[in-house]
LUMVO-453617 format. One line per 5 residues: number of its first residue (from 1); their letters; for each residue x, y, z of C-alpha. Coordinates in steps of 0.5 Angstrom, whole numbers, plus 500, padded with zeros to 3 digits. Each point is the difference from the previous one (the first is absolute). Layout:
N
NUM) a) X,Y,Z | ...
***
This chain:
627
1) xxxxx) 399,674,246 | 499,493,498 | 493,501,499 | 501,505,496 | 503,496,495
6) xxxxx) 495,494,501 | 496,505,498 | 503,503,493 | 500,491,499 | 493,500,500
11) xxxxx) 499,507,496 | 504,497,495 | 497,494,500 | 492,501,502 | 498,508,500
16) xxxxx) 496,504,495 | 503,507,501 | 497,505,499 | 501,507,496 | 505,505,503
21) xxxxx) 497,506,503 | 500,506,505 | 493,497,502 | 499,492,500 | 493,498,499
26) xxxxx) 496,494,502 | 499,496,495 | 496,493,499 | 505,499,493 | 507,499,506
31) xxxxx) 501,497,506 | 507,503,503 | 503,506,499 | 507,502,503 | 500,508,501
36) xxxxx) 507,503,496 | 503,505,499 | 495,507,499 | 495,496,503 | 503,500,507
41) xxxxx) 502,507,503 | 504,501,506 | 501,505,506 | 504,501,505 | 497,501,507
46) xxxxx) 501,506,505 | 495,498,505 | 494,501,495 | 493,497,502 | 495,497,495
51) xxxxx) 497,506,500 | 506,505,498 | 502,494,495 | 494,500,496 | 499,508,501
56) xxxxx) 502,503,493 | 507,504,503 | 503,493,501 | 496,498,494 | 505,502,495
61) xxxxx) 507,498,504 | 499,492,498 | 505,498,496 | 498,496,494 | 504,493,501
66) xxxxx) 506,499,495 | 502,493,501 | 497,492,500 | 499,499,508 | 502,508,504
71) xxxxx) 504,499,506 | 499,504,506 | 507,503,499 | 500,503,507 | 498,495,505
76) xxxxx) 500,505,505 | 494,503,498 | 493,498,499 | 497,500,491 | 494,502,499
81) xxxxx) 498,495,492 | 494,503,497 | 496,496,495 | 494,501,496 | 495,495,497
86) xxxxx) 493,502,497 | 495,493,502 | 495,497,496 | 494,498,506 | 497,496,494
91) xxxxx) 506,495,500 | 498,492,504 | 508,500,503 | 503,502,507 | 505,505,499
96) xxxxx) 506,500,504 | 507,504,501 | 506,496,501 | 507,502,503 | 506,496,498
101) xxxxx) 506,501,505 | 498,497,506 | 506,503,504 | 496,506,500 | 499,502,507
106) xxxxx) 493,504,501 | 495,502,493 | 495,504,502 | 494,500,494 | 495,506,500
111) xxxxx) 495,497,495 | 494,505,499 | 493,498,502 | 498,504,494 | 497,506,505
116) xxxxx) 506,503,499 | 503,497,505 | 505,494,502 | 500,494,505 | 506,499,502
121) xxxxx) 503,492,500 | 507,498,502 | 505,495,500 | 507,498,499 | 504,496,503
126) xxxxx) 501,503,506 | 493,498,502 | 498,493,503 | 498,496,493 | 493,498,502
131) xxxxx) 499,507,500 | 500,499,493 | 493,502,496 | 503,494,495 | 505,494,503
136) xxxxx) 505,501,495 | 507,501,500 | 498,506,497 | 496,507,502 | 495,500,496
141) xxxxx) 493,505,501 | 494,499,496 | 496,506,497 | 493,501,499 | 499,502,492
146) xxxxx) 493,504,502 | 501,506,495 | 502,501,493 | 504,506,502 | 508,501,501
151) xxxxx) 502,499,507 | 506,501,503 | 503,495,505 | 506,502,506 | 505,496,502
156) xxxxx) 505,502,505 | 505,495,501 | 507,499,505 | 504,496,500 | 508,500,504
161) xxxxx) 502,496,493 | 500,502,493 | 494,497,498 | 497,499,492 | 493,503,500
166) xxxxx) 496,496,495 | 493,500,500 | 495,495,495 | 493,502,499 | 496,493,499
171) xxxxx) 495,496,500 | 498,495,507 | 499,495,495 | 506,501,497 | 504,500,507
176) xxxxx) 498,493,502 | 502,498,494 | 508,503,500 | 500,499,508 | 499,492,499
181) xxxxx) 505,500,494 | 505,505,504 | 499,495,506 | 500,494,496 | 509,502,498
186) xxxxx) 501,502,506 | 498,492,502 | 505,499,495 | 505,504,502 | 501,498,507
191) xxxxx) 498,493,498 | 507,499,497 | 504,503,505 | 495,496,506 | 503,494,494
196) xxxxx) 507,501,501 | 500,501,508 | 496,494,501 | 506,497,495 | 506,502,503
201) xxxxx) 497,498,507 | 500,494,498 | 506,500,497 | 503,502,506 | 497,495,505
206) xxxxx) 502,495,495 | 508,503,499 | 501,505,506 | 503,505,496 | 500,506,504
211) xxxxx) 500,504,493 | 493,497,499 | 497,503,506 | 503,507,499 | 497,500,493
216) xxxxx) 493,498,503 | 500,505,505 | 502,505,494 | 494,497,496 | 496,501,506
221) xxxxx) 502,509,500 | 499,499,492 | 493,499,501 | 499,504,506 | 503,506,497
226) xxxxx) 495,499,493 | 494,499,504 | 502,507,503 | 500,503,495 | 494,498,497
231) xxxxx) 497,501,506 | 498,492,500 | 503,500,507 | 496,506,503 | 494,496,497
236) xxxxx) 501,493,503 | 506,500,505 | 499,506,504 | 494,504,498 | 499,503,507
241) xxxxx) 508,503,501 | 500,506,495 | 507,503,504 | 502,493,499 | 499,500,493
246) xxxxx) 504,507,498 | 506,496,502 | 498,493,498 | 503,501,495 | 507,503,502
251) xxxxx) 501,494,504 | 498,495,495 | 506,503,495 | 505,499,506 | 498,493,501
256) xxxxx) 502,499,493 | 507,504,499 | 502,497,506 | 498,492,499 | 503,502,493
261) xxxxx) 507,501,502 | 499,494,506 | 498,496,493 | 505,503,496 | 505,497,506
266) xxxxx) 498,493,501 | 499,499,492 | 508,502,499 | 503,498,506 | 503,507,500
271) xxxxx) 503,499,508 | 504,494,497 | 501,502,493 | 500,507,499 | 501,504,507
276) xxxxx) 501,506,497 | 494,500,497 | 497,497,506 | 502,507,504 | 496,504,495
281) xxxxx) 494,496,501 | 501,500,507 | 502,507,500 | 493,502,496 | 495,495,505
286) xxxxx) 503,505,505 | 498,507,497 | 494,498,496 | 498,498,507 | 503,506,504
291) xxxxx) 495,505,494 | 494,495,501 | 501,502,508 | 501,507,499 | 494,500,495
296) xxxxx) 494,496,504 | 502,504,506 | 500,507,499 | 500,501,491 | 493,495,498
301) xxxxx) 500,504,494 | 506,499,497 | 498,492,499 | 497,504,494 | 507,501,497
306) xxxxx) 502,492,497 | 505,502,496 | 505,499,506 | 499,493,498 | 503,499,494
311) xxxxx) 507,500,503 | 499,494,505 | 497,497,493 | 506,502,496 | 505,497,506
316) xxxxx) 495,493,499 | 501,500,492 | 507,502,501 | 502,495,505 | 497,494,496
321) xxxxx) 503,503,493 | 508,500,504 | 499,492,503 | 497,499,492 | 506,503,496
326) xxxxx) 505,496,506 | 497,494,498 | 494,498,505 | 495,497,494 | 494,500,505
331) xxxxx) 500,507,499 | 498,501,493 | 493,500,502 | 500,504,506 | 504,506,495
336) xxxxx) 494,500,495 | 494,500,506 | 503,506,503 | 502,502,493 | 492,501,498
341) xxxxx) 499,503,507 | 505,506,500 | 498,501,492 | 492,500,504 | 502,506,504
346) xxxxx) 504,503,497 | 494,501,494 | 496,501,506 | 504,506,503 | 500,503,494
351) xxxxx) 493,500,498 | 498,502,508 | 506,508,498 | 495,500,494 | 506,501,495
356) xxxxx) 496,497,494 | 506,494,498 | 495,495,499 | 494,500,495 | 493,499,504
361) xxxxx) 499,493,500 | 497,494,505 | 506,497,499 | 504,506,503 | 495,501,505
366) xxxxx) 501,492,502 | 507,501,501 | 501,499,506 | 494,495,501 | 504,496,494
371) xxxxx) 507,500,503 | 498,498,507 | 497,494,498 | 505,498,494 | 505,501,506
376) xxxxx) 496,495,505 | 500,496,494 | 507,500,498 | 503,499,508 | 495,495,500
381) xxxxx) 504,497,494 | 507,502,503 | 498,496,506 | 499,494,496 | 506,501,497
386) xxxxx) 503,500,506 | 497,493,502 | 502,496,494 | 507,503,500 | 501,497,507
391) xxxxx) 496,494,498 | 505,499,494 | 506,501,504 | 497,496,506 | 498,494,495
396) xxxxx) 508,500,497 | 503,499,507 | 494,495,501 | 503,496,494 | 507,501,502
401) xxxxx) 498,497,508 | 496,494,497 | 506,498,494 | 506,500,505 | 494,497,505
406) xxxxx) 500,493,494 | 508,501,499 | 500,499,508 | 496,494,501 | 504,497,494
411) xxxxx) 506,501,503 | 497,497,507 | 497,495,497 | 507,498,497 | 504,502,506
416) xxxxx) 496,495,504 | 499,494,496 | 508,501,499 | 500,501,508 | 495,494,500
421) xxxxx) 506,495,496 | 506,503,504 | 497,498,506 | 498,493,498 | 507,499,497
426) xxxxx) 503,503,507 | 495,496,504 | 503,494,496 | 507,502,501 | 499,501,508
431) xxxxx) 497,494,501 | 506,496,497 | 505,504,502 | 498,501,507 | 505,497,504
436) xxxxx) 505,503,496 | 496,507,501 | 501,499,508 | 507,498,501 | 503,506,495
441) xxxxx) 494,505,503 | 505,503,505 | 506,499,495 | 496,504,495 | 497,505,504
446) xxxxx) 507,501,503 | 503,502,493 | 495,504,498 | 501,506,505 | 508,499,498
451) xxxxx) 497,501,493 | 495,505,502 | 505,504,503 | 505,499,495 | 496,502,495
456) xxxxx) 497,507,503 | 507,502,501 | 501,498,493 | 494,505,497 | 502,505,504
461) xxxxx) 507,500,497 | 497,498,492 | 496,507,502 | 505,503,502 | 505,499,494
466) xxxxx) 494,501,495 | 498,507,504 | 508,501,499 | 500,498,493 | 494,504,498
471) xxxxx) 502,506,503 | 507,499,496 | 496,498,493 | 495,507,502 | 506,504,502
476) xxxxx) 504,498,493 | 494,501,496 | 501,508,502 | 507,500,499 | 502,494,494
481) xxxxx) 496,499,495 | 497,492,499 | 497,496,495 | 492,499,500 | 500,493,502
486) xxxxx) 506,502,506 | 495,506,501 | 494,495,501 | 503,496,506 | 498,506,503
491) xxxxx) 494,503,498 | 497,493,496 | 493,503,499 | 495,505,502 | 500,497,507
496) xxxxx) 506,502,502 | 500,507,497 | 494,502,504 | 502,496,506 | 506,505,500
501) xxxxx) 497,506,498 | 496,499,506 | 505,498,504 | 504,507,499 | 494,503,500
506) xxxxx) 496,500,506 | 506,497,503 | 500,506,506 | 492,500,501 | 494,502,495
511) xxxxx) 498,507,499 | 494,501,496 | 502,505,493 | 493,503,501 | 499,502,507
516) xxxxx) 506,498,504 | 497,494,504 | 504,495,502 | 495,494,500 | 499,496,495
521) xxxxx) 497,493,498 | 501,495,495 | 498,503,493 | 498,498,494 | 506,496,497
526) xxxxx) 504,497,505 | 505,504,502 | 496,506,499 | 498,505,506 | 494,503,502
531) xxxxx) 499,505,504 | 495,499,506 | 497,508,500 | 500,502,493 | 499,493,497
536) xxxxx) 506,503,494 | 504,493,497 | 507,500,499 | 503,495,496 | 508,499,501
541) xxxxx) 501,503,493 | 497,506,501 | 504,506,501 | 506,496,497 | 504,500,492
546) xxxxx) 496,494,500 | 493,503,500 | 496,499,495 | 504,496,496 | 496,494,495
551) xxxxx) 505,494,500 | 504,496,505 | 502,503,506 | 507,495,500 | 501,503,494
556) xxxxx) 499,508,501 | 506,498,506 | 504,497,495 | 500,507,496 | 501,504,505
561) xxxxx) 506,496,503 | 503,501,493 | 500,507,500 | 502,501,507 | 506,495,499
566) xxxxx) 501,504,492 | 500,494,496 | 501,504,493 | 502,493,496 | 492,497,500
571) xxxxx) 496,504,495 | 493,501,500 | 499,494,496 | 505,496,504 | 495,501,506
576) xxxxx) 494,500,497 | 502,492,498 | 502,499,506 | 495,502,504 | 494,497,495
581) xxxxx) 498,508,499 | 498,505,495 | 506,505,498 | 495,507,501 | 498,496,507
586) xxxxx) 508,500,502 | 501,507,498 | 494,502,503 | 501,498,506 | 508,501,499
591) xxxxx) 499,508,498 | 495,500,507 | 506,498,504 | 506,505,497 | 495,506,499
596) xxxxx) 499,499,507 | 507,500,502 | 501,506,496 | 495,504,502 | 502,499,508
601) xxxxx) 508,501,497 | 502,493,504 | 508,498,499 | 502,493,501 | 501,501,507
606) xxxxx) 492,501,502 | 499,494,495 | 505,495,505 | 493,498,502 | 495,498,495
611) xxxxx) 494,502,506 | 502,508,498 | 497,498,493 | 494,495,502 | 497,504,506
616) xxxxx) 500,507,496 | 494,501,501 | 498,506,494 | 498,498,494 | 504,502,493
621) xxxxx) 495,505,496 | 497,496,494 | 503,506,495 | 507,499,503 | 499,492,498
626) xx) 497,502,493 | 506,504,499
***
């Protein structure tokens, strides 16, 4: 198929075509004639010999062609081509017929030997390559240009795929010429994709990113696959195992769906991140892989069918465009490639139905090449992106380490030298006083353990009487109204807030509110949790009236404990200047707080206790709040 493209480059850029007819003449005025339409006709085959086929009843059954390159339609039947060129023997050049779909399984040529006969020649590419009259990708067949006169030409073609049956009529010289240009492409074709595996191997072996390693394996079956389909790969890779060959390709496709997905997994960390969309990736290896099976053992012919492949390539940029839009920004450039690469299939698929959606143009023809390599380019960027964010990220931390390192050592250096002055001063000191020391030692040493254990039983009894105070002031908070500064002895500052929040709330066990585990580690605050299976953060406002509130914590319990205690005499104005706070932010935060109780119809018995109102987990809707 790629051939045929190259080959509508070349005629665009370097032939003379010549004028369009039922008979084409060898001219010394052109060079290359693609056959179209009217000069081409078609016959479907029913066991017919050469003989019958040229005989005159058959004659009339061939079908004029109606369209740029015919298909064989049926490719469970054999299609007899017939062309008709009139030779010129006082022409110096070599003239060849040229096939252009190299997936074509066997053409058999029947070109006449001007006695009224014909040598059959054959190729395809179910034959071994080095049974080809030319060492070309693909089948050509030289003719003799001995007679003025018109003569027919047979071809009989089979193929299990569809195959585009486009035959070129030009010179030998002018063959060399667009093979060396042709090849000359493809050099640089699969130089770049050979440039950007070399790349991120490289890359690999420098960072040991895993992403890296899928995408070289997927360039890899990049390559593979194209060099099947322009029948490179049949030419250099395995030119004596055309069974092989009929399902290169296929294989190669798997290859590259599958390290796709693999890639798309390692890229977006979806088992940490996304685990729903890690499933769905999962889920798709497994049934592409399943197909894959059931196709190479008992179905090769359905590796011709490669729209199947659109769905997993859709799940790839799905995947990338879901992590993009939840904030993941190395996912921008791996959007765009897989973008390019879904829209190249999609205008491939298209012009393989022949709907006639597109206008015929090298660059639609080219769509799927194009797209392949924006999309290797563009990961080979969103790679990189990658790296630098995490580079940044890693250089930030590194800073922080090494300012808390200086900070560190300043405050080692000061420590030591005042430990250095102390211990002079001491050792000063313990020199003049030693006698002194070592009299009082056993009385000292005798009223320090008395002290010691009166000041243990003090601290147990201080911790009690504060322990009892504290729970007085906090029951009294719920019950009797306070000022703000007797309401601060109990929660002073934001500290204190989180450290009951948490108290309150984890104080019978954690359970995680995503997937019900009870295990957790430190999270990212220091009184948050994060669940050890799911890895979800949980603060200790989450979930609470105080969720998502943009001032201080001390001061939302200080409104919450005016409520409950209905302290009517202090205006909103009057809160807003004790408190240091925007009016609308104490309504605000107020309407959240009564609108709650009302929609849950709580009466003043449920308010006894403020903790009915702080851990009320549902959240009041932003319409009710606005009304």
């Amino acid at each position: 198929m790629k051939s045929r493209l190259l080959f509508l480059l070349f005629m665009a850029l370097f032939s003379i075509k010549g004028f369009s007819s039922d008979v084409v003449e060898i001219s010394e005025y052109w060079d290359n004639h693609m056959f179209l339409y009217e000069e081409l006709e078609y016959l479907v085959d029913e066991n017919y010999s050469i003989s019958e086929v040229s005989g005159d009843e058959l004659s009339k059954k061939f079908i004029p062609n109606k369209l740029f390159a015919p298909h064989n339609f049926n490719n469970k039947k054999a299609y007899w081509i017939r062309i008709r060129i009139r030779g010129n023997p006082a022409s110096d050049k070599k003239w060849i017929l040229e096939f252009y779909d190299q997936t074509t399984d066997i053409i058999e040529a029947f070109m006449p030997d001007g006695k009224g006969g014909f040598i059959k020649k054959v190729s395809g590419d179910s034959l071994l390559f080095k049974e080809r009259r030319f060492k070309h990708k693909n089948f050509e067949f030289d003719i003799e240009n001995k007679t003025d006169k018109v003569e027919d030409y047979y071809f009989k073609i089979r193929s299990f795929n569809n195959v585009n049956i486009l035959i070129v009529l030009r010179s030998l010289d002018y063959f060399i010429y667009y093979a060396l240009n042709e090849y000359f492409l493809y050099g640089l074709f699969y130089g770049m994709i050979l440039a950007i595996i070399v790349y991120n191997f490289l890359m690999y072996l420098a960072i040991k990113e895993s992403p890296y390693i899928f995408y070289v394996v997927y360039l890899f079956s990049v390559g593979i696959y194209f060099m099947c389909l322009d029948g490179i790969a049949y030419q250099y890779l395995w030119p004596n195992a055309p069974q092989w060959n009929q399902i290169a390709y296929g294989v190669a496709l798997f290859s590259l769906v599958v390290c796709s997905l693999l890639f798309t997994k390692a890229f977006l960390h979806t088992k940490s991140k996304f685990p729903i969309l890690n499933r769905i990736i999962n889920a798709t290896i497994i049934i592409r892989a399943i197909i894959f099976l059931i196709v190479l053992c008992f179905f090769p012919k359905l590796f011709a069918h490669r729209w199947i492949d659109l769905f997993p390539i859709s799940i790839t940029f799905l995947s990338g465009l879901y992590a993009f839009i939840k904030g993941y920004k190395p996912a921008r450039f791996f959007v765009t490639a897989y973008f390019l690469l879904l829209l190249g299939f999609l205008v491939r698929i298209l012009l393989n139905l022949d709907l006639n959606f597109f206008p015929s143009s090298i660059f639609i023809h080219y769509s799927i090449n194009m797209s392949f390599l924006g999309e290797m380019l563009f990961l080979t960027f969103a790679l990189g992106d990658k790296v630098r964010i995490l580079k940044n990220t890693r250089d930030k931390a590194l800073k922080k380490i090494i300012a808390q390192h200086k900070i560190n050592e300043k405050l080692k250096d000061k420590v030591n030298k005042e430990l250095e002055s102390e211990v002079s001063k001491r050792t000063k000191e313990i020199q003049d006083q030693k006698i002194i020391i070592e009299e009082a030692h056993e009385r000292l040493r005798q009223q320090a353990e008395e002290i010691k254990k009166i000041n243990s039983i003090l601290d147990k009894d201080n911790f009690k009487l504060q322990d009892r105070v504290k729970e007085k002031m906090l029951e009294r908070a719920t019950h009797k109204s306070m000022d703000y500064n007797d309401f601060r002895i109990i929660f002073p500052n934001e500290l204190s807030c989180l450290r009951y929040l948490e108290k309150e709330k984890w104080e019978k066990g954690f359970a995680c509110k995503k997937c019900k585990n009870d295990k957790h580690t430190q999270g990212k605050g220091k009184f948050d949790r994060r669940c050890t299976r799911c890895g979800y953060n949980e603060s200790p406002t989450a979930y609470t009236i105080f969720h998502g509130i943009k001032f201080s914590l001390e001061k939302a319990f200080y409104i919450l404990h005016l409520i409950i205690t209905e302290r009517d005499d202090l205006s909103l104005e009057e809160v807003s200047k004790i408190l240091d706070l925007r009016k609308n932010t104490c309504g605000s935060f107020k309407r959240k707080v009564i609108l709650t109780i009302k929609k849950n119809k709580w009466d003043k018995s449920h308010l006894e206790n403020w903790q009915n109102v702080i851990f009320y987990s549902n959240e009041v809707e932003k319409e009710d709040l606005k009304a």
